[in-house]
C-alpha positions in Angstrom: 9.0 10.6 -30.0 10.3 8.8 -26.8 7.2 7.6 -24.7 7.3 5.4 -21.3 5.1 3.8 -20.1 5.0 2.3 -16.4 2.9 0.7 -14.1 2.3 -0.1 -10.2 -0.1 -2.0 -8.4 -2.2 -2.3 -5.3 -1.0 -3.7 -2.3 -2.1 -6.0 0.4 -0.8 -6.8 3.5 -1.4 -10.3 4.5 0.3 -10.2 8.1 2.3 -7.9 10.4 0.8 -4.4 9.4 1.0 -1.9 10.6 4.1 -2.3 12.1 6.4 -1.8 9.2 6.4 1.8 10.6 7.5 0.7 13.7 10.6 -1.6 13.3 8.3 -4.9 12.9 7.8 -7.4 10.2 5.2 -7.6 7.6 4.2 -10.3 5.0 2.8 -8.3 1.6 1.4 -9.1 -1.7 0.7 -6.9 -4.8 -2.9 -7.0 -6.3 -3.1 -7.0 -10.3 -6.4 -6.6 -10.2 -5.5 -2.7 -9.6 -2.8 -0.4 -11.1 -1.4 2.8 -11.2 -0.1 4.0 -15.0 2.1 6.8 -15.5 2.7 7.9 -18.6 5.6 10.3 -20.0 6.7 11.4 -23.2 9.7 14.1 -24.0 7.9 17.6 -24.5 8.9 21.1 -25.0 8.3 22.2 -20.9 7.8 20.3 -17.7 4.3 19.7 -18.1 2.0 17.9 -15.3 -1.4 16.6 -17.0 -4.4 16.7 -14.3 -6.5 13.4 -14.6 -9.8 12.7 -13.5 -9.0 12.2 -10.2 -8.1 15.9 -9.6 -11.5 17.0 -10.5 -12.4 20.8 -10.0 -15.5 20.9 -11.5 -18.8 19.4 -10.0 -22.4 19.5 -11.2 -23.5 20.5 -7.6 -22.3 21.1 -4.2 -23.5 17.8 -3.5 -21.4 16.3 -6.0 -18.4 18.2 -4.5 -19.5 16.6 -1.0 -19.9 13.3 -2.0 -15.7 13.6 -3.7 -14.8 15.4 -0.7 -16.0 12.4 1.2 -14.7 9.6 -1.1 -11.4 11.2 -2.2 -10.4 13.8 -0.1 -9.3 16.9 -0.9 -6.0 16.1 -3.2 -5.7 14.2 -5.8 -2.7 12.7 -7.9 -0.8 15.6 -9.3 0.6 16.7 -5.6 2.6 13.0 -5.6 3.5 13.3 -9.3 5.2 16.6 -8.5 6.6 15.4 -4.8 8.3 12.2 -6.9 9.5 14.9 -9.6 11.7 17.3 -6.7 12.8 14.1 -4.6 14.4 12.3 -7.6 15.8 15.7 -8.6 17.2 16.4 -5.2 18.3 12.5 -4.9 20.3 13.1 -8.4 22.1 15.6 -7.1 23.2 14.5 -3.8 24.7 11.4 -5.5 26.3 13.3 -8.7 24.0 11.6 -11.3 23.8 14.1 -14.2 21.0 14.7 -15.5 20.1 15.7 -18.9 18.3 19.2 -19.9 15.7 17.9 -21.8 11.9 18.4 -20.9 8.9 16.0 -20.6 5.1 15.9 -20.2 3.6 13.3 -17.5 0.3 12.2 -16.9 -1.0 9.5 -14.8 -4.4 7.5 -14.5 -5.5 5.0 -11.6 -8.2 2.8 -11.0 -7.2 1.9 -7.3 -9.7 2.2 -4.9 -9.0 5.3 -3.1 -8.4 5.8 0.4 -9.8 2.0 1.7 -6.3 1.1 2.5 -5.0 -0.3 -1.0 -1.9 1.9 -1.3 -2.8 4.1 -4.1 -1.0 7.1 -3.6 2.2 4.7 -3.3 1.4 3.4 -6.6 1.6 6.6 -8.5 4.7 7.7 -7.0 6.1 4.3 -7.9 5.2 4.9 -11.3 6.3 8.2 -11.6 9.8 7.2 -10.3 10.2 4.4 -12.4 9.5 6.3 -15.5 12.1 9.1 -14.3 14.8 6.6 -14.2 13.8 5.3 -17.7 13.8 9.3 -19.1 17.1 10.1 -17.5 19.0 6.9 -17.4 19.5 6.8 -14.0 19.6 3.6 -11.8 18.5 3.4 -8.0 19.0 0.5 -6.3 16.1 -1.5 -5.9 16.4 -2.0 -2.1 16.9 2.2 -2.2 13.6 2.6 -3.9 11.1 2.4 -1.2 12.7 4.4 1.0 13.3 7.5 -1.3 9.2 6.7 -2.3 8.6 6.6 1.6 10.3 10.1 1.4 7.8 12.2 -1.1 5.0 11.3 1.3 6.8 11.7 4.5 8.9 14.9 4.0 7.1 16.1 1.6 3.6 15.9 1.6 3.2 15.1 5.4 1.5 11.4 5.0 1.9 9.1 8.1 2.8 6.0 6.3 5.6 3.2 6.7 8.1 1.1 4.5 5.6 -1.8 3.4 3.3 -0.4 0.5 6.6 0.9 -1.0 8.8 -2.4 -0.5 5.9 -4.6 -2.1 5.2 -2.0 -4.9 8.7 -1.4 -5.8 9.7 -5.5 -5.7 6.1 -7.0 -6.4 5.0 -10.5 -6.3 5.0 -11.3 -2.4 7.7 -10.1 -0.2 8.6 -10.7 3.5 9.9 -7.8 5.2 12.1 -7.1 8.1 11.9 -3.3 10.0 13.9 -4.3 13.0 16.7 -2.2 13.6 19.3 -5.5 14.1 18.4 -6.1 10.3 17.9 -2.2 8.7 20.8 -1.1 7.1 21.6 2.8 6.1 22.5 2.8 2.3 23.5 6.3 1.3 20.4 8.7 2.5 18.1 5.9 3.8 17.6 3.6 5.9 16.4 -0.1 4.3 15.0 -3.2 6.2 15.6 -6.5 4.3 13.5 -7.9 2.2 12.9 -11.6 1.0 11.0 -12.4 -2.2 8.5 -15.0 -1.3 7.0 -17.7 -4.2 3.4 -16.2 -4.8 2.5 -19.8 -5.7 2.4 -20.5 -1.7 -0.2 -18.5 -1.3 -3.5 -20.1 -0.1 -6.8 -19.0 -2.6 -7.5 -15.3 -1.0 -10.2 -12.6 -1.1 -9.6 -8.7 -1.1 -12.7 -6.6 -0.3 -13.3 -3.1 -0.2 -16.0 -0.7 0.6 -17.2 1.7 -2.1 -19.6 4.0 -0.7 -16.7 4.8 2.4 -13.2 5.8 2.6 -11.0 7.2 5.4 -7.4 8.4 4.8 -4.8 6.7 6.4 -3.4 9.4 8.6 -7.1 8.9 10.6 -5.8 5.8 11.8 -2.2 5.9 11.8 -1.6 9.3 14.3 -2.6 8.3 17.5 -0.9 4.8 17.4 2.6 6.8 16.5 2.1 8.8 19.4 1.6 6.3 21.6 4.3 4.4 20.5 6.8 7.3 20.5 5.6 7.6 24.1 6.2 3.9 25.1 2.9 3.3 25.6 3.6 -0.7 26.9 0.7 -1.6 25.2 1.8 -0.2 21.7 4.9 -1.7 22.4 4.1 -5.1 23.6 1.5 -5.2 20.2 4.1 -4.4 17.6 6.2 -7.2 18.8 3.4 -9.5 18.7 2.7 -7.9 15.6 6.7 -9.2 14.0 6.2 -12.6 16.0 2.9 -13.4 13.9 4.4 -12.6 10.7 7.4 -14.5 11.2 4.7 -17.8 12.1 2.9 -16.5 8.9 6.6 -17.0 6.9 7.2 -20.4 8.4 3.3 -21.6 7.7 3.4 -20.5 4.0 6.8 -22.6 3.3 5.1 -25.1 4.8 1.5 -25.2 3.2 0.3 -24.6 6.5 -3.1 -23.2 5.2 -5.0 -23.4 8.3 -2.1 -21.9 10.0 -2.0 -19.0 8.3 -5.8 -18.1 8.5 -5.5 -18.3 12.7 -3.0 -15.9 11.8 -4.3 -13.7 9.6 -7.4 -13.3 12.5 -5.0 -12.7 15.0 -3.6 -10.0 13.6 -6.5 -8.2 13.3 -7.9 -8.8 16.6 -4.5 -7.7 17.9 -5.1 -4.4 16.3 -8.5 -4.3 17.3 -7.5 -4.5 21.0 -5.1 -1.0 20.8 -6.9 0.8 18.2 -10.5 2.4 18.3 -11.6 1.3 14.5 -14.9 3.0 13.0 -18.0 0.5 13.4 -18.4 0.2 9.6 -14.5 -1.4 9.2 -15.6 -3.7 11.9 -18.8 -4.7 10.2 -16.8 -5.8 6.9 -14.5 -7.9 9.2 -17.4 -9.4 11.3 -19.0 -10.3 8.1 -16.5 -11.8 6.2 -15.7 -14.5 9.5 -19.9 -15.3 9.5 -19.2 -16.7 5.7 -16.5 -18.6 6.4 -13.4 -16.5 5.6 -10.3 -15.5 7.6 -10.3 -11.7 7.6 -7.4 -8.5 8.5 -7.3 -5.1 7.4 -5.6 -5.0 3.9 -3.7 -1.7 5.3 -5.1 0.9 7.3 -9.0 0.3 6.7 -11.8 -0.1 4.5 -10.4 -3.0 2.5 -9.9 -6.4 4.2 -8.0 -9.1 3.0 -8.6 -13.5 4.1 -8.4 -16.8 3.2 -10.8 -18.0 1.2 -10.5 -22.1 0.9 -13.7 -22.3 -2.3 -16.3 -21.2 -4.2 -19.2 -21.9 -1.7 -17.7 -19.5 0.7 -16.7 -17.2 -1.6 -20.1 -16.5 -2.4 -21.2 -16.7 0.8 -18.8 -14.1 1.5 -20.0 -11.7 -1.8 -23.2 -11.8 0.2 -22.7 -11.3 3.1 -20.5 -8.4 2.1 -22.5 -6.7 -0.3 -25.2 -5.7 1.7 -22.4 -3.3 3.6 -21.8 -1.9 -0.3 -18.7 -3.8 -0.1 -16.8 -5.5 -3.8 -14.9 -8.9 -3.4 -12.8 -9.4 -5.8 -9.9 -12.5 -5.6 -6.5 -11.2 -5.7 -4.2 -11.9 -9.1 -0.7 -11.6 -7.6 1.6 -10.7 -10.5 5.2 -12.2 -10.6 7.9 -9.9 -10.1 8.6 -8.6 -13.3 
């Protein structure tokens, strides 16, 4: 019986989010530590296996409240099923035949969930990629995140931008380009351009994440899209700086700038700091990790941060000081683009 097997992992961004959703730049890396694993097998119907993570019974209203909390109120099967009806529809725009055989998919993740690692992202990747494998069908890589960008967008209503997708669909560490001088429509989508980066240039980092708190990334994400769409000067003038730190982020990396990129990586979060109202716990983890000695950004949209961490001493420094906020550090293993 034909079984696939595929994987996708966490994401961080180093510099420049969030303005991948708003023509910037953005420096990314994937974090093995974390994955995403669908799993499908040819079967006699379409069949879509709940996992744990779409739990519907609880021991106790209080159990329910404390998932609600955590986790929301979806789990995975909505983006298993979104990724199932975009690829179809994708297919048939471009005349790819399919075949009419059926399968049985199932997926399992032990991403964090909703703290800004890009879990949702991950399952669709892994759904898509084991579609392709089932049907024989090849998108082109650069078309990827775009059509994944599109099952959360159009589909499922998710606020999100181009750079969990890009860095999930290419791995390792990618730079990426939003501006409209360098996008480029290829068939349906639009595509910025992305440049693998040598994960060995990375300086020794820390990701850390909070596991008593979450917050969905539409919570922060909505207001700064409206303001943008209205021009706000202040929005505007941010993204900008936003692209401009990532590009000194590029340039300090090929040259083993270390220091560099820590001012950086500081910068960009004060910068987003100074046009968005952030919840007092996100600001804690941040305030925290700088006391130990670390550099320290939001990993995405909040509750996991991401820094340089230069060795041991403040590495523990840094598990202290962070786990009295029930916060996990954990350093990053960035996989190599397989």
């Amino acid at each position: 019986m034909l079984l696939i097997r595929k994987r996708a992992y966490a994401r961080a961004g180093l510099v420049g989010n969030p303005s991948d959703g708003y023509h910037g730049k953005t420096i990314s890396l994937v974090v093995c530590n974390f994955r995403a694993e669908v799993t499908l097998y040819e079967w006699e119907e379409v069949e879509l296996v709940w996992s744990q993570e779409d739990l519907s019974r609880f021991s106790s209203v209080a159990e329910l409240v404390r998932d609600v909390k955590l986790h929301g109120y979806y789990g995975g099967i909505r983006l298993v099923k979104a990724t199932i009806k975009k690829f179809v529809e994708y297919c048939l725009r471009h005349e790819l035949k399919l075949h009419d055989r059926n399968f049985s998919v199932r997926y399992e993740s032990n991403i964090p969930r909703q703290v800004g690692l890009a879990g949702s992202s991950a399952i669709i990747v892994a759904t898509l990629r084991c579609l392709m494998e089932f049907y024989g069908v090849e998108i082109p890589r650069r078309v990827q995140p775009s059509l994944v960008l599109s099952v959360e967008r159009e589909e499922l209503g998710i606020a999100a931008g181009l750079q969990d997708r890009v860095i999930q669909v290419y791995e390792g560490l990618v730079y990426m380009d939003f501006s409209q001088e360098r996008t480029e429509v290829i068939g349906d989508f639009a595509c910025g351009a992305y440049e693998p980066l040598d994960p060995a240039l990375l300086p020794p980092l820390y990701v850390a994440y909070h596991t008593e708190v979450s917050e969905p990334t539409e919570v922060l994400h909505n207001d700064l899209r409206g303001r943008f769409e209205r021009a706000d000067p202040e929005v505007v003038s941010a993204i900008k700086r936003f692209a401009d730190l990532t590009v000194d982020a590029r340039e300090a990396l090929l040259t083993g700038k270390t220091n560099r990129l820590g001012e950086l990586i500081d910068a960009n979060f004060d910068l987003r700091r100074s046009i968005c109202r952030l919840p007092d716990w996100q600001v804690e983890m941040i305030q925290r990790a700088r006391r130990a000695g670390a550099t320290a950004k939001f990993a995405g949209s909040g509750g996991a941060i991401i820094g340089t961490c230069p060795d041991p001493a403040t590495f523990g420094r840094l598990e202290t000081e962070l786990a009295g906020i029930h916060c996990r550090v954990v350093r990053p293993q960035v996989c190599q683009p397989t």
